[in-house]
Kinemage of the C-alpha trace (Angstrom):
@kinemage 1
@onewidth
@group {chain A} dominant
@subgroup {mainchain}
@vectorlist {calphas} color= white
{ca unk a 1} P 19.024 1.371 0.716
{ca unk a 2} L 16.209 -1.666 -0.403
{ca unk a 3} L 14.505 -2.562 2.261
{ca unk a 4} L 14.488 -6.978 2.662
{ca unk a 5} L 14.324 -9.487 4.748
{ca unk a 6} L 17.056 -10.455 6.809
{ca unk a 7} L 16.543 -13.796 7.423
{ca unk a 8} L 18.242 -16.218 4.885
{ca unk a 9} L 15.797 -19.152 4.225
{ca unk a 10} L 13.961 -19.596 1.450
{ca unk a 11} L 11.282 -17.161 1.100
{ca unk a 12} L 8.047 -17.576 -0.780
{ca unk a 13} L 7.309 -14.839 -3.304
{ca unk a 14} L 6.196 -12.077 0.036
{ca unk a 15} L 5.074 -8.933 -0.310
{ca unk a 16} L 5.009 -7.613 3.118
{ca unk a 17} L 8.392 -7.019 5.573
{ca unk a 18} L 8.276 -5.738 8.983
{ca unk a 19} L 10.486 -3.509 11.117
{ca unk a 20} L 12.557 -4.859 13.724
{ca unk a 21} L 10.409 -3.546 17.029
{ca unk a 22} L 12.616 -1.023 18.667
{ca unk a 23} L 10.985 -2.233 22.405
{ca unk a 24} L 14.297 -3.854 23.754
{ca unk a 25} L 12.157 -6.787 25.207
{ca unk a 26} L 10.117 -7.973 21.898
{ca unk a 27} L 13.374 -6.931 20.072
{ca unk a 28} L 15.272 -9.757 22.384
{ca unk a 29} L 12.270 -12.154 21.733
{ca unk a 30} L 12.506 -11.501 18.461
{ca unk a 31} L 16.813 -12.453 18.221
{ca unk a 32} L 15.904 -15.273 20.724
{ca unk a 33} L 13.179 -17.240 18.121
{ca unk a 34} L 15.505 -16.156 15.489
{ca unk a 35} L 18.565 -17.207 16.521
{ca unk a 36} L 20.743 -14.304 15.829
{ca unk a 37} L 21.570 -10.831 16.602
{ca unk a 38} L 19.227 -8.195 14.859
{ca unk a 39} L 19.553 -5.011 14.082
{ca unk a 40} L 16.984 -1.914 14.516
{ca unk a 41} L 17.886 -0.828 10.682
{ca unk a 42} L 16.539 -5.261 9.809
{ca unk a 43} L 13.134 -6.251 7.998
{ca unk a 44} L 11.601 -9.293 8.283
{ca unk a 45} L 8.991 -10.754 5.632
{ca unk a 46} L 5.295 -12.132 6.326
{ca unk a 47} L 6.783 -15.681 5.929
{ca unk a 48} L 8.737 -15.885 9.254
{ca unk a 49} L 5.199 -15.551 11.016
{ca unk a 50} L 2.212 -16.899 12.005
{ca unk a 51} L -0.719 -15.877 10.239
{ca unk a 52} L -2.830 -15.536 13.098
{ca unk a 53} L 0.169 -13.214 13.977
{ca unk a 54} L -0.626 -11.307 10.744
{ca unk a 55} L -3.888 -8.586 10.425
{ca unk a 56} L -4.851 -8.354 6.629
{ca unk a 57} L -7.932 -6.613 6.925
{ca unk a 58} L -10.053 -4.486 9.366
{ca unk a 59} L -13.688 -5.435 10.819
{ca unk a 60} L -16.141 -3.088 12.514
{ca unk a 61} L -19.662 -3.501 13.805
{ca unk a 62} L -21.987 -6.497 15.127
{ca unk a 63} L -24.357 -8.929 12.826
{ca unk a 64} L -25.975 -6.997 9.437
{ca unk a 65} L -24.055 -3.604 10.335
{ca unk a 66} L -20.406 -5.651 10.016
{ca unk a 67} L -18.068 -3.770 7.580
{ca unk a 68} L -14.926 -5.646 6.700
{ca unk a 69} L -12.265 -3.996 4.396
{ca unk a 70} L -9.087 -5.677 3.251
{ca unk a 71} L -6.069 -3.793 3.908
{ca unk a 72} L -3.295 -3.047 1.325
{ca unk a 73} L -0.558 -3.823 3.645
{ca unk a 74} L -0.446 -6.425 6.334
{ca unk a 75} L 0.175 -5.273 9.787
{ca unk a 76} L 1.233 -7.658 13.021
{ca unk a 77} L -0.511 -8.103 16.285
{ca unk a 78} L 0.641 -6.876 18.919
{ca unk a 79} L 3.152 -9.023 20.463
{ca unk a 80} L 3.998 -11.192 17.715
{ca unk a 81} L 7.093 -13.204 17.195
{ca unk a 82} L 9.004 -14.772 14.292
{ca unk a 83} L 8.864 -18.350 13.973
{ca unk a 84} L 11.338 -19.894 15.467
{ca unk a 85} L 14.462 -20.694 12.993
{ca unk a 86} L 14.491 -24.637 13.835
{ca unk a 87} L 10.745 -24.990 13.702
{ca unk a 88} L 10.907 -23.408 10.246
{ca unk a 89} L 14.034 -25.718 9.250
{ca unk a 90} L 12.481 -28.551 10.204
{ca unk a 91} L 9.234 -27.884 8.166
{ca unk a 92} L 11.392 -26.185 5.371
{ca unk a 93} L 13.454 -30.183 5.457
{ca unk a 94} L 9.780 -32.165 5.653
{ca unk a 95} L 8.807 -30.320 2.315
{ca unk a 96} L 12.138 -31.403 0.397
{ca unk a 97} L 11.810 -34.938 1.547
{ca unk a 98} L 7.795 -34.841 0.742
{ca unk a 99} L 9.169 -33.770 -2.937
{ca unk a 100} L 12.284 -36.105 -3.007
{ca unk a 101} L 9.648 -39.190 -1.951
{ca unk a 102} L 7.171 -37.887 -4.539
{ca unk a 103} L 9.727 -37.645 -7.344
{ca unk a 104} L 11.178 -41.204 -6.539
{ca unk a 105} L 7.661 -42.200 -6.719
{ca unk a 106} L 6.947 -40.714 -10.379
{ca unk a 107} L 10.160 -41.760 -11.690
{ca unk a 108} L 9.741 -45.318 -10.679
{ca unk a 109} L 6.210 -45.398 -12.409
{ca unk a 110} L 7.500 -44.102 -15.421
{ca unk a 111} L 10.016 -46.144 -15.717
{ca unk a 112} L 7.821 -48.931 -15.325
{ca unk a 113} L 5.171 -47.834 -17.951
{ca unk a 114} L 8.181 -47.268 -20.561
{ca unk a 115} L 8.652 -49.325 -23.142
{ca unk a 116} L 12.758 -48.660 -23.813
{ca unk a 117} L 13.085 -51.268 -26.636
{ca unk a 118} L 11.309 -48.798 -29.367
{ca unk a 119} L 14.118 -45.686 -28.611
{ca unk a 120} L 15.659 -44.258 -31.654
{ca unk a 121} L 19.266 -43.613 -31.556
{ca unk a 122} L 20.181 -40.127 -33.502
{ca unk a 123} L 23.576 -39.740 -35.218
């Protein structure tokens, strides 16, 4: 069985999902910012969190002896939580109306700078 994310927003092209944690307490936290009952088989993708939630790459060492590698999956910090589904709504609905108000702005220029009175008709 695929493995996806269970949450039914729109996602962003992610490449990372995470298991449900089976500790009953960040399990609950988890249903609680999500807003619905989850189950321990459920995945949920890198988009429903934070990323300081997220770790993408690993550090050791101090100063000039400071290795940093990038990791090929991304992992969560301990203790990390979902979004919560109405913060994400509401910044999901301020992106549509940011494009709606943008794309009322561009069609009123155009149709402005439009000179309609040199269309040709085809038969």
């Amino acid at each position: 069985m695929p493995n996806y994310c269970c949450v039914r927003e729109i996602h962003t092209l992610s490449k990372t999902i995470f298991k449900v944690p089976q500790n009953e307490d960040m399990s609950k936290k988890w249903e609680e910012a999500l807003g619905f009952t989850i189950k321990k088989r459920y995945h949920i993708c890198d988009t429903h969190f934070e990323d300081s939630d997220i770790i993408s790459k690993w550090e050791s060492g101090k100063d000039s002896n400071k290795y940093t590698i990038c990791l090929k999956r991304l992992h969560l910090k301990k203790g990390a939580i979902p979004i919560p589904r109405k913060k994400m709504i509401y910044a999901q609905s301020l992106e549509s109306t940011q494009v709606c108000e943008l794309n009322k702005a561009c069609t009123s220029s155009l149709d402005s700078t439009l000179d309609l009175s040199h269309t040709t008709h085809l038969i």
